[in-house]
CHARMM-style PDB file with segment names, atoms N, HN, CA, C and O in Angstrom:
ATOM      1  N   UNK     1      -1.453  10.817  10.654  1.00  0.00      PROA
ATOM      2  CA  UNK     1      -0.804   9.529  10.528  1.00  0.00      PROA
ATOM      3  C   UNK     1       0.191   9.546   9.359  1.00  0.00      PROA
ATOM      4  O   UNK     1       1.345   9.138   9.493  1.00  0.00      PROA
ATOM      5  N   UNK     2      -0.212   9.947   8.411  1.00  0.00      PROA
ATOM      6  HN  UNK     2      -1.149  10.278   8.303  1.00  0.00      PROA
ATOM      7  CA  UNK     2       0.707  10.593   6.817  1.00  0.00      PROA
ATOM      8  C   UNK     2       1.729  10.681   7.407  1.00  0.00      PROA
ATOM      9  O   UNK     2       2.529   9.771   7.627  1.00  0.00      PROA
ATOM     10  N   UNK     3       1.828  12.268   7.856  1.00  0.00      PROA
ATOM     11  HN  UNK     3       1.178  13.007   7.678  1.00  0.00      PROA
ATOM     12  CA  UNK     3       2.822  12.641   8.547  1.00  0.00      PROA
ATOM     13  C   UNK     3       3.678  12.113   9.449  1.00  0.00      PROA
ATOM     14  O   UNK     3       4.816  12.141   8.982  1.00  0.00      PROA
ATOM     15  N   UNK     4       3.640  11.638  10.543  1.00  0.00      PROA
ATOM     16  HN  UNK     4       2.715  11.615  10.922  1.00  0.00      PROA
ATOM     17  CA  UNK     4       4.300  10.686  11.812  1.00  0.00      PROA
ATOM     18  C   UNK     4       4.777   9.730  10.418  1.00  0.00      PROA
ATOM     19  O   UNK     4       5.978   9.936  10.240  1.00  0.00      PROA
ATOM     20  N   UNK     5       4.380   9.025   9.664  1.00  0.00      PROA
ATOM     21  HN  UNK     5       3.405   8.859   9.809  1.00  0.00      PROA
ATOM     22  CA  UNK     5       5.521   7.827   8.556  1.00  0.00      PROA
ATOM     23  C   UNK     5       5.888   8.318   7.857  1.00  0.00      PROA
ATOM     24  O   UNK     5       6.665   7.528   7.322  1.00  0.00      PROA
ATOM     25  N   UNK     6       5.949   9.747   7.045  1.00  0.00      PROA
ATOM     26  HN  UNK     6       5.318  10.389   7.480  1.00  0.00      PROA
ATOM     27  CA  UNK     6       6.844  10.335   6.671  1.00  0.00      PROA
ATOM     28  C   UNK     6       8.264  10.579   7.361  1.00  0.00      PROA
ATOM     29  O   UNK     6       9.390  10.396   6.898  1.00  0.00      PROA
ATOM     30  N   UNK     7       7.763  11.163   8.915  1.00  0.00      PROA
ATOM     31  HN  UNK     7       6.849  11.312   9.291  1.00  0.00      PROA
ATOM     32  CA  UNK     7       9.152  11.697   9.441  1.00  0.00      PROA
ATOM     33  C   UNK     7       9.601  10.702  10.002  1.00  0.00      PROA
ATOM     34  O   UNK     7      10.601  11.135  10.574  1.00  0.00      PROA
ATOM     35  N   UNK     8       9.488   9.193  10.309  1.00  0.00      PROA
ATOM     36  HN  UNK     8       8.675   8.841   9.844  1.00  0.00      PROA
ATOM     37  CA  UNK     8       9.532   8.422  10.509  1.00  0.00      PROA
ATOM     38  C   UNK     8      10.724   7.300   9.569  1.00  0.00      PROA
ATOM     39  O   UNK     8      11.406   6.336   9.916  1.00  0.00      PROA
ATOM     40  N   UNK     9      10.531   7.984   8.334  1.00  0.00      PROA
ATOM     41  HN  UNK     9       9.977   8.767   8.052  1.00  0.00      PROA
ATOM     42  CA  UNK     9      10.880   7.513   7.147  1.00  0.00      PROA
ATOM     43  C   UNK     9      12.005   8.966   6.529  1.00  0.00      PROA
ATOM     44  O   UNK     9      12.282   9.023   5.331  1.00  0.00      PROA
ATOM     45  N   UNK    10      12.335   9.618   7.140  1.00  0.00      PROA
ATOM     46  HN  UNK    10      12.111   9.572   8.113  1.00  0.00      PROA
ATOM     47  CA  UNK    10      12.888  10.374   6.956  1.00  0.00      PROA
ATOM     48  C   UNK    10      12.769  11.419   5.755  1.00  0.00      PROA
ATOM     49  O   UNK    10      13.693  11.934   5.125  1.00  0.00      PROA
ATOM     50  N   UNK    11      11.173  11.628   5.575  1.00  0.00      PROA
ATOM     51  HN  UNK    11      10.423  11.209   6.087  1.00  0.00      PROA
ATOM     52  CA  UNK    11      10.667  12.291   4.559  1.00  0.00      PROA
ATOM     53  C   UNK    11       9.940  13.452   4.722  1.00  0.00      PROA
ATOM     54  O   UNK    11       9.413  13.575   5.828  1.00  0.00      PROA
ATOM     55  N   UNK    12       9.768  14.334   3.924  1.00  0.00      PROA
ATOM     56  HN  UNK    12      10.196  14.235   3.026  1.00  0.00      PROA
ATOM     57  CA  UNK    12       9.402  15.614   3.807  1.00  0.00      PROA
ATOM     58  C   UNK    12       8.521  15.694   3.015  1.00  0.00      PROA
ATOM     59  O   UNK    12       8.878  15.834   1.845  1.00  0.00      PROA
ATOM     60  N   UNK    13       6.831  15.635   3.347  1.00  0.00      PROA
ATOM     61  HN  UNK    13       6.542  15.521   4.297  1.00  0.00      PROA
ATOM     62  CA  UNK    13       5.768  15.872   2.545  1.00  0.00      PROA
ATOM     63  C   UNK    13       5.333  17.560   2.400  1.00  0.00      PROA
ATOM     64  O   UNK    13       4.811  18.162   3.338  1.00  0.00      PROA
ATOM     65  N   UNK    14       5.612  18.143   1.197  1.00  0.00      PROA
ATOM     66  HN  UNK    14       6.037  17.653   0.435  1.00  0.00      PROA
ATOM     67  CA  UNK    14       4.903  19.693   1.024  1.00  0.00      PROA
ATOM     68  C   UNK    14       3.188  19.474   1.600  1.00  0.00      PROA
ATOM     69  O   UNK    14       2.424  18.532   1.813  1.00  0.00      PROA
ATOM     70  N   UNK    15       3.173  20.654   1.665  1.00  0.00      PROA
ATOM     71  HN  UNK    15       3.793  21.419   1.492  1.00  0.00      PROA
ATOM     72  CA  UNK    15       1.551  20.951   1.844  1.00  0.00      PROA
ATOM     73  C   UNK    15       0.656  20.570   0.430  1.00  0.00      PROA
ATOM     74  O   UNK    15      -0.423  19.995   0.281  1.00  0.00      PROA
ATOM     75  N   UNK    16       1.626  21.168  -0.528  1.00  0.00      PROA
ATOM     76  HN  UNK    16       2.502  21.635  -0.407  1.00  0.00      PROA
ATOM     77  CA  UNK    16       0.787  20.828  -1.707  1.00  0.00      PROA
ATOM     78  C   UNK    16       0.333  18.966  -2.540  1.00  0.00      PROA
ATOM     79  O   UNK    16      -0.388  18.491  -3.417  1.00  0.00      PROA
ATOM     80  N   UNK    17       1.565  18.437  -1.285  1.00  0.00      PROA
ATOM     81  HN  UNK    17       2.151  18.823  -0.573  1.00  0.00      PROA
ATOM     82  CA  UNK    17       1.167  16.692  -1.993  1.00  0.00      PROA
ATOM     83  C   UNK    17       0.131  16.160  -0.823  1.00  0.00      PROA
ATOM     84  O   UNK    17      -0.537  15.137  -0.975  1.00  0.00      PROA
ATOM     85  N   UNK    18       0.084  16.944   0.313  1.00  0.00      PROA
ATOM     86  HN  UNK    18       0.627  17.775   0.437  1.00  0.00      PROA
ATOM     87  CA  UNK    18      -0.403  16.316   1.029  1.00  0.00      PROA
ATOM     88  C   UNK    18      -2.085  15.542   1.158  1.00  0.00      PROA
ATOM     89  O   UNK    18      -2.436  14.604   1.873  1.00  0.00      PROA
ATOM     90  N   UNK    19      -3.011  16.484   0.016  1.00  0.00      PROA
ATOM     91  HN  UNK    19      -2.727  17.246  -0.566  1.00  0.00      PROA
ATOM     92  CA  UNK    19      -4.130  15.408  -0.338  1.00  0.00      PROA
ATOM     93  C   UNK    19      -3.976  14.565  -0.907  1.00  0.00      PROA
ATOM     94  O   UNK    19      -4.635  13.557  -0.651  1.00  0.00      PROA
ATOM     95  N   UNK    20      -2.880  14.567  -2.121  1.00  0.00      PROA
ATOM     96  HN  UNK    20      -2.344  15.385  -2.329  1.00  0.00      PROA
ATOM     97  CA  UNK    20      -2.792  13.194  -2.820  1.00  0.00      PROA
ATOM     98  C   UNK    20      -2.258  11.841  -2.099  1.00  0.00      PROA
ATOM     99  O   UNK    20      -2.754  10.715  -2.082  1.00  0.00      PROA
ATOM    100  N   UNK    21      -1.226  12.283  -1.587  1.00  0.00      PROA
ATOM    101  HN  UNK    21      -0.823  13.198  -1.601  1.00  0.00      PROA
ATOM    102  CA  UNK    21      -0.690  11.292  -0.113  1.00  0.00      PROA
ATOM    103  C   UNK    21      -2.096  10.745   0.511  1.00  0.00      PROA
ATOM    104  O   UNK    21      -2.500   9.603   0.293  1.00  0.00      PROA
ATOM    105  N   UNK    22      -2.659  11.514   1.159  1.00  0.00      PROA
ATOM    106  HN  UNK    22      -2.331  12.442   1.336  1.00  0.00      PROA
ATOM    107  CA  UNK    22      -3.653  10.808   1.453  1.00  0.00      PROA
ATOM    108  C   UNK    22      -4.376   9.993   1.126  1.00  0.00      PROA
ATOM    109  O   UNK    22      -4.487   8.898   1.678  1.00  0.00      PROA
ATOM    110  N   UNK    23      -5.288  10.556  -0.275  1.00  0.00      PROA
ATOM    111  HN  UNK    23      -5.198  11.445  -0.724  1.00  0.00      PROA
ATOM    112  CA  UNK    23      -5.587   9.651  -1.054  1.00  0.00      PROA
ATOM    113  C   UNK    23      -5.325   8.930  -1.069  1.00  0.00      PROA
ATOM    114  O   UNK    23      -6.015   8.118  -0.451  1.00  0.00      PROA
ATOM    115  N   UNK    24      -4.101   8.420  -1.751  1.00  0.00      PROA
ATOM    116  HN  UNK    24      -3.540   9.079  -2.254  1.00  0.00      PROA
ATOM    117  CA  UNK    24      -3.374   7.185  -2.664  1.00  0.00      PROA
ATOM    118  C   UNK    24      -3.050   6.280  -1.612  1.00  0.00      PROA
ATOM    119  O   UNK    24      -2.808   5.090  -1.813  1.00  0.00      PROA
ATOM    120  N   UNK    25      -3.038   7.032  -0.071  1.00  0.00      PROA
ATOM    121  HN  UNK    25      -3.235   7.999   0.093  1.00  0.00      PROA
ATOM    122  CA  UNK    25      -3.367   5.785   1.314  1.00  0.00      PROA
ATOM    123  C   UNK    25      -4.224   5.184   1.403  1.00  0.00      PROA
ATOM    124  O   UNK    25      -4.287   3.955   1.437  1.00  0.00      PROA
ATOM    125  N   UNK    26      -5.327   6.210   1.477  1.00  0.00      PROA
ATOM    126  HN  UNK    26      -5.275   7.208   1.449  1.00  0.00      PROA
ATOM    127  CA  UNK    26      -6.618   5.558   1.412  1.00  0.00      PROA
ATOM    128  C   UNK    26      -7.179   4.520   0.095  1.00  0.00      PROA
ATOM    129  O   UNK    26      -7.725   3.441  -0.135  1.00  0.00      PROA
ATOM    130  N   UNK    27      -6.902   5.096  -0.211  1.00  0.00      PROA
ATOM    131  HN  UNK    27      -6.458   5.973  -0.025  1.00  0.00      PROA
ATOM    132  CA  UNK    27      -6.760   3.844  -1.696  1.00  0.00      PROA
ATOM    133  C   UNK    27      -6.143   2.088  -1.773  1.00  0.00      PROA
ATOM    134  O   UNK    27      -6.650   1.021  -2.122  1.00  0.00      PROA
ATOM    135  N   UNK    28      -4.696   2.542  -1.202  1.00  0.00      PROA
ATOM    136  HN  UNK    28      -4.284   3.409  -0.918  1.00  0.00      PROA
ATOM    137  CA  UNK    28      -4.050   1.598  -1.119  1.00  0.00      PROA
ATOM    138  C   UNK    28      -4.375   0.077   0.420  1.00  0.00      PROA
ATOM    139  O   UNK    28      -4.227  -1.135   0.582  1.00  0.00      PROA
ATOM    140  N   UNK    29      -4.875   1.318   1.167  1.00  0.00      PROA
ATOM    141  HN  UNK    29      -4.995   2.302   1.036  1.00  0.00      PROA
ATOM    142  CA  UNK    29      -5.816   0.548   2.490  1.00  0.00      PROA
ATOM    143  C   UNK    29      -6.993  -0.184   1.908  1.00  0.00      PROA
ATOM    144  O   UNK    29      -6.996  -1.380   2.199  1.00  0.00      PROA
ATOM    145  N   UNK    30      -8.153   0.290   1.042  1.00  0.00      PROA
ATOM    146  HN  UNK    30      -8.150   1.262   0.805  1.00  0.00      PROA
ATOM    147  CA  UNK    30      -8.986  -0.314   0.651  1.00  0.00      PROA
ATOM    148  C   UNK    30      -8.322  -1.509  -0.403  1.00  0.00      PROA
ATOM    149  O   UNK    30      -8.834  -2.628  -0.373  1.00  0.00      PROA
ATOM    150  N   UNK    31      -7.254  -1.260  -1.265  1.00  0.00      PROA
ATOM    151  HN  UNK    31      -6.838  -0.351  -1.290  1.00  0.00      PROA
ATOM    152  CA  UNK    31      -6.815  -2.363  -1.718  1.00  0.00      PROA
ATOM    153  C   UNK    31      -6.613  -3.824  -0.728  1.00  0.00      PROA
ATOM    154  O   UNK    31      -7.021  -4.957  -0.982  1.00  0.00      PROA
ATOM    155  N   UNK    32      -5.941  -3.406   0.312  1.00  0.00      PROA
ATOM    156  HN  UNK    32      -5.610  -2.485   0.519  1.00  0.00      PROA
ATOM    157  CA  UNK    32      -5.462  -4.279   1.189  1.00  0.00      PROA
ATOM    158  C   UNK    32      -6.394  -4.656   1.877  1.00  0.00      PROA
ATOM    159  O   UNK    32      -5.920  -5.658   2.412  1.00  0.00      PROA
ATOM    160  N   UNK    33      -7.811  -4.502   2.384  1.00  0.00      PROA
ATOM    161  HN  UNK    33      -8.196  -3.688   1.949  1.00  0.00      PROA
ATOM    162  CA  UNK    33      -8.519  -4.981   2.445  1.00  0.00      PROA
ATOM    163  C   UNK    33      -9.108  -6.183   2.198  1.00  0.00      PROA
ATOM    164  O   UNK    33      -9.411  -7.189   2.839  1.00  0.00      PROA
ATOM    165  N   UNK    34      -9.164  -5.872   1.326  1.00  0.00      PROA
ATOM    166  HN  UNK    34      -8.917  -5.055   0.805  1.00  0.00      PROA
ATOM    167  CA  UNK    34      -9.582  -6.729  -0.652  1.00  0.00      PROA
ATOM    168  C   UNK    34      -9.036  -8.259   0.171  1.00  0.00      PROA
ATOM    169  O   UNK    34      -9.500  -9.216   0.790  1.00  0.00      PROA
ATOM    170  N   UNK    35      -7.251  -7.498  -0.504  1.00  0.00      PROA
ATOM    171  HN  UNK    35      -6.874  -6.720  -1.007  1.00  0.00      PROA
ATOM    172  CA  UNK    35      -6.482  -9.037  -0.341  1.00  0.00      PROA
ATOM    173  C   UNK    35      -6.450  -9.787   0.542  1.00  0.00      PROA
ATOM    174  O   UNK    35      -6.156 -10.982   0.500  1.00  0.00      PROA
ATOM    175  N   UNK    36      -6.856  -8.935   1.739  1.00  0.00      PROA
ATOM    176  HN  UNK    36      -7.095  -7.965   1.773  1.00  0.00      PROA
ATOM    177  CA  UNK    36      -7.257  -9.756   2.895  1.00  0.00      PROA
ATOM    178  C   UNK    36      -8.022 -10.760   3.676  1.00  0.00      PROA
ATOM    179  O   UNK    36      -8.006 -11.398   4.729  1.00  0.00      PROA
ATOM    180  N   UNK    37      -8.990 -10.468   2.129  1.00  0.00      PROA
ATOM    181  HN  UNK    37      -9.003  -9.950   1.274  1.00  0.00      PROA
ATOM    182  CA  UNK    37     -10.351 -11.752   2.200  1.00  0.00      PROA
ATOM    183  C   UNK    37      -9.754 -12.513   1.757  1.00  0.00      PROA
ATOM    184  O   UNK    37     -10.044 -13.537   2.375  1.00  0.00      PROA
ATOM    185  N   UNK    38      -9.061 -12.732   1.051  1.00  0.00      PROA
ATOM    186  HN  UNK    38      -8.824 -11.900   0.549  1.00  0.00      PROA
ATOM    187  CA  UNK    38      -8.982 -13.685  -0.662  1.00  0.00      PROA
ATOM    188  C   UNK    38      -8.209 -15.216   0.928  1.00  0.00      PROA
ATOM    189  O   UNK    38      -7.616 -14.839   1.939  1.00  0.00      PROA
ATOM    190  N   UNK    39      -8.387 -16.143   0.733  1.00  0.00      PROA
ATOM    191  HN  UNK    39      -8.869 -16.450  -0.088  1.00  0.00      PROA
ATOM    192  CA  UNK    39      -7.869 -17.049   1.388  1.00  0.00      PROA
ATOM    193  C   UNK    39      -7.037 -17.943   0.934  1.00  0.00      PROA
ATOM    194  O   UNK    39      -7.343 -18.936   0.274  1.00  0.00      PROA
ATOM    195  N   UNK    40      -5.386 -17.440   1.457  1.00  0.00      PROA
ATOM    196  HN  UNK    40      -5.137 -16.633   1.994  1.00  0.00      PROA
ATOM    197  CA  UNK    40      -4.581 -18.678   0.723  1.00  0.00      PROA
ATOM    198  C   UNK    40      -3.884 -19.299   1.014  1.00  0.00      PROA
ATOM    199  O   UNK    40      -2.924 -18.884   1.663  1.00  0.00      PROA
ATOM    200  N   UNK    41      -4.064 -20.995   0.579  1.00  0.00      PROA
ATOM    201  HN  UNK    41      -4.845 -21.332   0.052  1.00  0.00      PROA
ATOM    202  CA  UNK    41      -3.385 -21.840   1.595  1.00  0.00      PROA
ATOM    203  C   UNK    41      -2.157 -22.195   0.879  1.00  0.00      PROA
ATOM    204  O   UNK    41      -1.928 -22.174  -0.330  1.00  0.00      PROA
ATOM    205  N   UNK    42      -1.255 -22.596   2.075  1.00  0.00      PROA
ATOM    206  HN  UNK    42      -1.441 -22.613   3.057  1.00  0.00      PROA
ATOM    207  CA  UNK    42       0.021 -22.922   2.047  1.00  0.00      PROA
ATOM    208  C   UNK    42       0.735 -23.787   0.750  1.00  0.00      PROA
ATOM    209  O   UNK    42       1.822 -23.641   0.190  1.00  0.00      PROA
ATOM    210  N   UNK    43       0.004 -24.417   0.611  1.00  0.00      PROA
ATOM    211  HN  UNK    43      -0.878 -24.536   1.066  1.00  0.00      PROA
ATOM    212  CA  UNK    43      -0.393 -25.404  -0.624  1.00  0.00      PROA
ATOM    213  C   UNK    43       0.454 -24.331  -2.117  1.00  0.00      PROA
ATOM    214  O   UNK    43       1.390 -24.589  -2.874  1.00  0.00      PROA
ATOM    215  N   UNK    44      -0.195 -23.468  -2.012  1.00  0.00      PROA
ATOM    216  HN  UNK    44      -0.955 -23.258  -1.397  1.00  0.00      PROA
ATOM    217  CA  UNK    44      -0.349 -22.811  -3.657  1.00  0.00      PROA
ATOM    218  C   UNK    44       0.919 -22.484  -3.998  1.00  0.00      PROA
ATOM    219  O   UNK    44       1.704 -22.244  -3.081  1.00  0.00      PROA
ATOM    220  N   UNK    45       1.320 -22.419  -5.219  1.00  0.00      PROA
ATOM    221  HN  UNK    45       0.682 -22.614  -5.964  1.00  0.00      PROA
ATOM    222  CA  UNK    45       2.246 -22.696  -6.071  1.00  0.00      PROA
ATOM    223  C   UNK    45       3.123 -21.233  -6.289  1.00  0.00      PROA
ATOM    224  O   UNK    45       2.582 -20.410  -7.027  1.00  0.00      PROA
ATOM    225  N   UNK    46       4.055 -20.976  -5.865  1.00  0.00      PROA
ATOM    226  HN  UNK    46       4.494 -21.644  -5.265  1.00  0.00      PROA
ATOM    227  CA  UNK    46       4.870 -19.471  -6.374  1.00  0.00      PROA
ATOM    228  C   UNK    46       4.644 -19.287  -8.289  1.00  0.00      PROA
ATOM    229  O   UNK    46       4.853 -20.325  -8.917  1.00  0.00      PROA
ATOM    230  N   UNK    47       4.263 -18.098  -9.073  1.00  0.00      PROA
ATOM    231  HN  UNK    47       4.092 -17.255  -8.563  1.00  0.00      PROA
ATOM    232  CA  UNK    47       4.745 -18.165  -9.976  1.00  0.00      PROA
ATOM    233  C   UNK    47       5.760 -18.589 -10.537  1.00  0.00      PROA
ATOM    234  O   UNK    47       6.652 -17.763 -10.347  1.00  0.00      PROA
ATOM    235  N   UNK    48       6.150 -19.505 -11.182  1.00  0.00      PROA
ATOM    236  HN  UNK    48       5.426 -20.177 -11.337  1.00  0.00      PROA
ATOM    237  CA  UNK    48       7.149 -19.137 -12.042  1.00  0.00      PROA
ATOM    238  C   UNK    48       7.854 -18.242 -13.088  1.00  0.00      PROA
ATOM    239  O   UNK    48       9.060 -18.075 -13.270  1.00  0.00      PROA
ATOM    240  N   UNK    49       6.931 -17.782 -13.643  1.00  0.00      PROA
ATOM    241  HN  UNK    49       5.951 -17.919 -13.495  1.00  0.00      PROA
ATOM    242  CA  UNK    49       7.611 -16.431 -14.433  1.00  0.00      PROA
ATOM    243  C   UNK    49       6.188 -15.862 -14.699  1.00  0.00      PROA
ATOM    244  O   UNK    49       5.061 -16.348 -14.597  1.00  0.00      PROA
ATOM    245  N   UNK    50       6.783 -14.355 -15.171  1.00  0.00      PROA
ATOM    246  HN  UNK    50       7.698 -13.960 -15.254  1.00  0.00      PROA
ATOM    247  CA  UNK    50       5.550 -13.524 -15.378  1.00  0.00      PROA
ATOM    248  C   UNK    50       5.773 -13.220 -16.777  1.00  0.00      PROA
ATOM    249  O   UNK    50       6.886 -12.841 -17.141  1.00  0.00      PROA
ATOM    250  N   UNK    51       4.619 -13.380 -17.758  1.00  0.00      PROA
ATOM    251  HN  UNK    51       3.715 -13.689 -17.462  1.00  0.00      PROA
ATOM    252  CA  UNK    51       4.876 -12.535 -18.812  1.00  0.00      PROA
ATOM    253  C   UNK    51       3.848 -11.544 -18.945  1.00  0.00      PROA
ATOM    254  O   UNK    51       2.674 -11.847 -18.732  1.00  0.00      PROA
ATOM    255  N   UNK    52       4.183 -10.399 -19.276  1.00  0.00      PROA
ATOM    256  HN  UNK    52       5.137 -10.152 -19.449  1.00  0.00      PROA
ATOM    257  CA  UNK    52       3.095  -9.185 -19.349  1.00  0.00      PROA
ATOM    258  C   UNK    52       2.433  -9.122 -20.626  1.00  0.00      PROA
ATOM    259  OT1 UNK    52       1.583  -8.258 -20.838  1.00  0.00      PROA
TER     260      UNK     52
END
């Protein structure tokens, strides 16, 4: 699957990134998960500014 949205995306993954790619999918899937519970209604307010 990596692969097929790489070339898809007009990209060239080495062999050698290709566990971390994975990873950092799988990672980023379980993130999205997450956010997927969180329930939010229409209602809620855009930030206005961010300070770090």
């Amino acid at each position: 699957m990596v692969q097929a949205r790489a070339a898809a995306l007009g990209l060239t993954l080495p062999d050698a990134c290709m566990q971390g790619v994975i990873g950092n999918t799988d990672l980023l899937n379980h993130y999205t998960a997450l956010l997927e519970q969180v329930s939010l209604p229409d209602l809620c307010e855009p930030a206005g500014e961010y300070t770090p």
